[in-house]
C-alpha positions as CSV (number, residue, x, y, z in Angstrom):
1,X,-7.4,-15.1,0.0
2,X,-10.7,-14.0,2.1
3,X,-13.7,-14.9,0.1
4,X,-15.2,-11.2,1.5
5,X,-12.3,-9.6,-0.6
6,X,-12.3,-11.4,-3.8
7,X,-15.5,-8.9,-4.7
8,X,-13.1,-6.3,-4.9
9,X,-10.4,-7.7,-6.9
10,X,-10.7,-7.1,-10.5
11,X,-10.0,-9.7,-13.5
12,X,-6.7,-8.5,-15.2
13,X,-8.2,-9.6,-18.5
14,X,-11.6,-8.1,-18.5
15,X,-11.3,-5.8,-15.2
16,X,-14.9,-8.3,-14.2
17,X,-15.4,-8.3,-10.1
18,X,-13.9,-11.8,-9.2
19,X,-15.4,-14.7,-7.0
20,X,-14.7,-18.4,-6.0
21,X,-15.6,-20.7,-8.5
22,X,-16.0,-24.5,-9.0
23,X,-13.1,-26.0,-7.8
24,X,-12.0,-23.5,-5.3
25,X,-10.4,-21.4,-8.0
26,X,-11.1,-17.7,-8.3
27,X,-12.7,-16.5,-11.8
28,X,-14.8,-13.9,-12.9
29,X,-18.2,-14.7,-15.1
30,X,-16.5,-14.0,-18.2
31,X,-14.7,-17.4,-17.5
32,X,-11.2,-16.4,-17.0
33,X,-9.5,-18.6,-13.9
34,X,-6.5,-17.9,-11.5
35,X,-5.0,-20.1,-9.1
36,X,-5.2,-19.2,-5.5
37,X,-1.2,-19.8,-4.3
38,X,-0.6,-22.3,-1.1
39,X,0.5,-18.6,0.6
40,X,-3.3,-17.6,0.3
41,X,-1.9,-15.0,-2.3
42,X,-3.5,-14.0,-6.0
43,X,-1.2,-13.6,-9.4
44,X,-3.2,-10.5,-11.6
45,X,-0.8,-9.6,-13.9
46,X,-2.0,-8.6,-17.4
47,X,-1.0,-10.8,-20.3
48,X,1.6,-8.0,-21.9
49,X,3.1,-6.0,-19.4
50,X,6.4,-3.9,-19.4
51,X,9.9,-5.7,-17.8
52,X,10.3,-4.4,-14.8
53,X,12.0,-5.1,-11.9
54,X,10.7,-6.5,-8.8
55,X,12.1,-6.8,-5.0
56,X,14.4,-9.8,-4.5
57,X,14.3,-12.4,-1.9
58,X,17.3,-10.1,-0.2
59,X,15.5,-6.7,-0.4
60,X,12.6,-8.2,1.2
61,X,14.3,-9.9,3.8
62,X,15.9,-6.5,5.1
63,X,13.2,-4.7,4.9
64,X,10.9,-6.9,7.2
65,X,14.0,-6.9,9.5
66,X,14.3,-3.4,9.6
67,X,10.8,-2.3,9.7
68,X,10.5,-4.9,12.0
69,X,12.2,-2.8,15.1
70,X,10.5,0.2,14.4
71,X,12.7,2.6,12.8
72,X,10.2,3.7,10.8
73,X,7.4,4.0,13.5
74,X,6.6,7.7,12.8
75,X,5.3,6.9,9.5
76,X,3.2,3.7,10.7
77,X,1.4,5.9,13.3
78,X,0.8,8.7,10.6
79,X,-0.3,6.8,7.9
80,X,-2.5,4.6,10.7
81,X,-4.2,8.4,11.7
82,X,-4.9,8.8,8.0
83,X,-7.1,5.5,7.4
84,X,-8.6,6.1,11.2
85,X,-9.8,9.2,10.5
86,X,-11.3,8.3,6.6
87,X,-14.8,8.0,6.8
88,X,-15.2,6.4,3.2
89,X,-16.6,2.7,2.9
90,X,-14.0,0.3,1.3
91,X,-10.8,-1.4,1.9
92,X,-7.3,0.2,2.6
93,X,-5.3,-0.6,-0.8
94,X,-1.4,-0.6,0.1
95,X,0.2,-0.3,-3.9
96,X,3.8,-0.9,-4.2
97,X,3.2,-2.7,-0.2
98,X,6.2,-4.8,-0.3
99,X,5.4,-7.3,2.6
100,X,2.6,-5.4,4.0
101,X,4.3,-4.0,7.2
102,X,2.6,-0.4,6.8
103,X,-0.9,-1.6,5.8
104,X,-0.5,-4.3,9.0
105,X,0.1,-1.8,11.2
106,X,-3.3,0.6,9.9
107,X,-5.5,-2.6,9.8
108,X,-4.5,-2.6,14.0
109,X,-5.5,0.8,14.3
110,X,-8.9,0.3,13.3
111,X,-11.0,-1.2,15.9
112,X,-13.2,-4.6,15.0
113,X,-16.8,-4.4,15.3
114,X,-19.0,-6.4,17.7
115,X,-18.7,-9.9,17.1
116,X,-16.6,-9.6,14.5
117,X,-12.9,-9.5,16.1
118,X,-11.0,-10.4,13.8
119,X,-13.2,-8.8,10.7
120,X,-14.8,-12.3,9.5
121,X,-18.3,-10.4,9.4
122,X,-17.0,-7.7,7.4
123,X,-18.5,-7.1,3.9
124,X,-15.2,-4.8,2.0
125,X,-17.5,-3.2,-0.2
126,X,-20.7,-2.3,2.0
127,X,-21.0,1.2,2.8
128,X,-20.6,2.3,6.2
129,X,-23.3,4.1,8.2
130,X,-25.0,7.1,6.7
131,X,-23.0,10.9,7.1
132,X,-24.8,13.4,9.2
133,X,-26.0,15.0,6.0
134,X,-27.8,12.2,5.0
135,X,-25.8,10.8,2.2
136,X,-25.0,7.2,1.9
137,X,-21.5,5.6,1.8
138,X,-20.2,7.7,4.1
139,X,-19.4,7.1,7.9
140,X,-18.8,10.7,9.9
141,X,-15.0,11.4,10.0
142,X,-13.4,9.7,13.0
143,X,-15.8,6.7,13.0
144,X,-13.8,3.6,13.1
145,X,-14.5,-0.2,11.6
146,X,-12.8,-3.1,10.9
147,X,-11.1,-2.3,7.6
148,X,-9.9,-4.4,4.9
149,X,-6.7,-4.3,3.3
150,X,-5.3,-5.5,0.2
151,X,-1.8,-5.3,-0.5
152,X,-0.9,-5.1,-4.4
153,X,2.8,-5.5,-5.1
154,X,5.0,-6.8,-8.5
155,X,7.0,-9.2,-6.1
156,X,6.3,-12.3,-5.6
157,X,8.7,-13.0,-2.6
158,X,7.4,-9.8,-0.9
159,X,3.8,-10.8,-1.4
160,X,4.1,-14.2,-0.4
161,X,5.1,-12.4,2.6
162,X,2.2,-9.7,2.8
163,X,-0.4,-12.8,2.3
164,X,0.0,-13.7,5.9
165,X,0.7,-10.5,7.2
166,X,-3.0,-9.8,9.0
167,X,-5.9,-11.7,9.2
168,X,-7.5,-8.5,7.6
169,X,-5.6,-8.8,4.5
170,X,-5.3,-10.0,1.3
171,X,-2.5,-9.8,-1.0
172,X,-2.1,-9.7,-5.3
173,X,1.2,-9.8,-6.8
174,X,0.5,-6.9,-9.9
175,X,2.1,-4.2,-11.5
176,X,1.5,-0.9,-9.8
177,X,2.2,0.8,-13.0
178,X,-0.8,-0.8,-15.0
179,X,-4.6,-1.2,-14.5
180,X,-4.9,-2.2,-10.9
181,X,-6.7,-5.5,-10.7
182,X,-8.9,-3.9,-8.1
183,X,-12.9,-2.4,-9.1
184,X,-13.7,1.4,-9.3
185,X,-14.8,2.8,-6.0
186,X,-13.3,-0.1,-4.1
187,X,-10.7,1.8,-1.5
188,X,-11.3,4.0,1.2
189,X,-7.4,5.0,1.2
190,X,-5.0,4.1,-1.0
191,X,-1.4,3.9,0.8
192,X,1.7,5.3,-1.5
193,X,4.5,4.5,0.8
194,X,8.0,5.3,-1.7
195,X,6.2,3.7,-4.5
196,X,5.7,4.8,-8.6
197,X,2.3,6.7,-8.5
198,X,-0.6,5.8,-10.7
199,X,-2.9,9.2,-11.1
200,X,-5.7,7.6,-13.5
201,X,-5.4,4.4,-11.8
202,X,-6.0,6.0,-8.0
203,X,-8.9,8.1,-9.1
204,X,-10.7,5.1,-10.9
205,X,-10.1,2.4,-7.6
206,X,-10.4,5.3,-4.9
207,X,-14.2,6.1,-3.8
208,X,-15.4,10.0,-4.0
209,X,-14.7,10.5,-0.5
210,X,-11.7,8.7,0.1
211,X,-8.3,9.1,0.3
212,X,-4.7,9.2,-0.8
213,X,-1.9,8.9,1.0
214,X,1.9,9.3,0.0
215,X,4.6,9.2,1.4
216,X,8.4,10.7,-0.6
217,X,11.8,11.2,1.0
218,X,13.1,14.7,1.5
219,X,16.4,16.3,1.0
220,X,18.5,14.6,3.8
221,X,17.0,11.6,4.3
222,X,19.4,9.1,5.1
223,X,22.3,11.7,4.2
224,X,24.6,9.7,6.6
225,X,24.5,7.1,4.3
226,X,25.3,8.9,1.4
227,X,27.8,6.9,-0.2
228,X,25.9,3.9,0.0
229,X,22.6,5.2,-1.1
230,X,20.4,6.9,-4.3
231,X,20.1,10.1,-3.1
232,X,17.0,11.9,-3.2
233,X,15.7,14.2,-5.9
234,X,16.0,17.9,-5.5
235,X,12.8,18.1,-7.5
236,X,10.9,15.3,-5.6
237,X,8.0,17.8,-4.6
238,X,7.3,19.2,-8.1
239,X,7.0,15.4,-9.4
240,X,5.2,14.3,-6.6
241,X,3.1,17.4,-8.2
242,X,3.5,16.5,-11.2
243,X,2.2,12.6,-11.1
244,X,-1.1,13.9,-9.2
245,X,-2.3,16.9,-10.4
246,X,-4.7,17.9,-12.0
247,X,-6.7,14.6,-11.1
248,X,-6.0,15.3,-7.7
249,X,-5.9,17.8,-4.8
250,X,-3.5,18.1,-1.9
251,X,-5.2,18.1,0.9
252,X,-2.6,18.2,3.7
253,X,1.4,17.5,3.8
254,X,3.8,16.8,7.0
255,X,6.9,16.6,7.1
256,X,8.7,14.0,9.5
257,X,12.1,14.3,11.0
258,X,13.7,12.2,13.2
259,X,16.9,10.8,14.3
260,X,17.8,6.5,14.1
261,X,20.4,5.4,16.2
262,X,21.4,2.4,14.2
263,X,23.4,-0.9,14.3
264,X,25.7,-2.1,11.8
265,X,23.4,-4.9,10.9
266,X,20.3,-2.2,10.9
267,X,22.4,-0.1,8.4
268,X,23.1,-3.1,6.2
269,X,19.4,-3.5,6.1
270,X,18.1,-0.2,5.3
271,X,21.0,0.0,2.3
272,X,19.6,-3.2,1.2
273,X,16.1,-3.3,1.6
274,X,15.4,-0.1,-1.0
275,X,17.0,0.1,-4.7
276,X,20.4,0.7,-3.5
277,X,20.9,-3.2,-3.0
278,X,21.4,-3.5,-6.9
279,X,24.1,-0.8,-6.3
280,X,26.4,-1.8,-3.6
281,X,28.4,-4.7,-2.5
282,X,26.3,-7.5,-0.5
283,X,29.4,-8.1,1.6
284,X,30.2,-4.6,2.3
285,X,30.3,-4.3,6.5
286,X,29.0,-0.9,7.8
287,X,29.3,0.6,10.9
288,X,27.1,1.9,13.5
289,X,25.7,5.4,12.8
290,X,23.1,7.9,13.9
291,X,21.1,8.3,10.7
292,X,18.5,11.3,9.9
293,X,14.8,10.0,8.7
294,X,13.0,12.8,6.4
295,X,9.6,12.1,4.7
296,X,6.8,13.9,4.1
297,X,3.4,12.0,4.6
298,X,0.8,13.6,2.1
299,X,-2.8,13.3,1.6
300,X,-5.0,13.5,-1.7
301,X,-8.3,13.7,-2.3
302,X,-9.9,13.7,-6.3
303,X,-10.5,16.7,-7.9
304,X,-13.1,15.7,-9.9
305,X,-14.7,12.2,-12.0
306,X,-11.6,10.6,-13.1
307,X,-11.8,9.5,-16.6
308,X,-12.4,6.0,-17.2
């Protein structure tokens, strides 16, 4: 993990800003101590959490694969656009990142500064250079630096994976669906790529002028692949609604359509690499298919001082 991170990671005990300690552990002053994994990675789980289950080994595996020959490339580019163009000070928090290929890809987008190349110099929670207006913490929109990223996940396997993903990055194994172990203000954009959404949690780890990014299925997406897949919900927009409002405002929406011609082995993978895996046959053989992508890429900003 990159000492110039750890200042934004929060204790999942007493939610303290951590540090390195004596002995090359991480702690926070309240004396609580984690172990740094040989990966470079961080566990933060709270001590009483709900059961719930993370990506295996398999899932993980087919997603890097898949991802990895850019099928998904539309939503790479717009969700790179969306941290480009976010003047706020503060990392880019990908919750829910699985390895890290999406925050990866928006780290690359944002250019290093001078002497800095591969963001060593960087300090993740110094504000950037003062707005036009005057007001501090607040680069002018467009103005691009070496982000951070952290990527938070509940698997282990996927964040072993996400630890090494960008020299940029770090990466926490957590539970989305709990206090993040990150400190109020501490993102510039928080990444929501076909994850469970966290409304208080967002607003308290978000700063004022940053912002949120989600990205849901639509009706068709993957409809070729019907039988093997969960198939989206007709009400997705009213609970994408639903889990952000009133604490935050939509601030833009796009949808994305586009048509994957895919291999067998690429439609193995993206059956396998979501929850579907727990629902069909490991050893099932596909064939090769044109397959329909629909998302729509969504940006959030907070309505007002979330409560805390």
């Amino acid at each position: 993990m990159r000492d110039d991170l750890l200042p934004v990671l929060a204790c999942p005990v007493c939610a303290e800003p951590l540090a390195r300690v004596d002995g090359g552990q991480v702690g926070c002053a309240t004396g609580h101590r984690f172990d740094e994994a040989k990966q470079g990675h961080l566990t933060l789980l709270p001590a009483k959490r709900r059961a719930l289950t993370a990506d295996t080994p398999e899932m993980v595996d087919a997603r890097i694969r898949f991802l990895g020959r850019g099928h998904y490339a539309p939503v790479e580019r717009a969700l790179a656009a969306v941290v480009v163009a976010t003047g706020a000070p503060g990392v880019v928090l990908d919750v829910g990142s699985g390895p890290g290929t999406y925050l990866a890809h928006a780290l690359d987008e944002t250019a290093p500064v001078a002497g800095a190349s591969d963001g060593t110099a960087l300090d993740a929670t110094a504000p950037d250079a003062t707005a036009p207006d005057g007001r501090p913490g607040s680069a002018p929109a467009g103005s691009v630096t070496a982000r951070l990223g952290v990527a938070l996940d509940l698997s282990a396997v996927a964040i072993r994976r996400a630890a090494r993903v960008h020299p940029r990055a770090g990466a926490v194994v957590g539970d989305v669906t709990e206090r993040l172990p990150v400190v109020d203000d501490a993102a510039a954009v928080v990444l929501d790529v076909f994850a469970p959404r966290n409304q208080r949690e967002y607003a308290r780890v978000l700063h004022p002028a940053g912002v949120l990014a989600v990205v849901t299925p639509r009706t068709g997406h993957l409809a070729e692949l019907a039988e093997a897949t969960i198939a989206v919900d007709p009400e997705k927009e009213r609970r994408l609604r639903d889990s952000l409002e009133p604490t935050f405002t939509q601030r833009s929406s796009e949808d994305l359509t586009w048509t994957m011609d895919l291999s067998a082995e690429d439609v193995h993978d993206v059956v396998h690499m979501g929850p579907s895996h727990h629902h069909v046959d490991p050893d099932r053989v596909f064939a090769p298919t044109s397959v329909t992508a629909a998302v729509t890429v969504s940006t959030w900003t907070v309505a007002g001082p979330p409560t805390r």
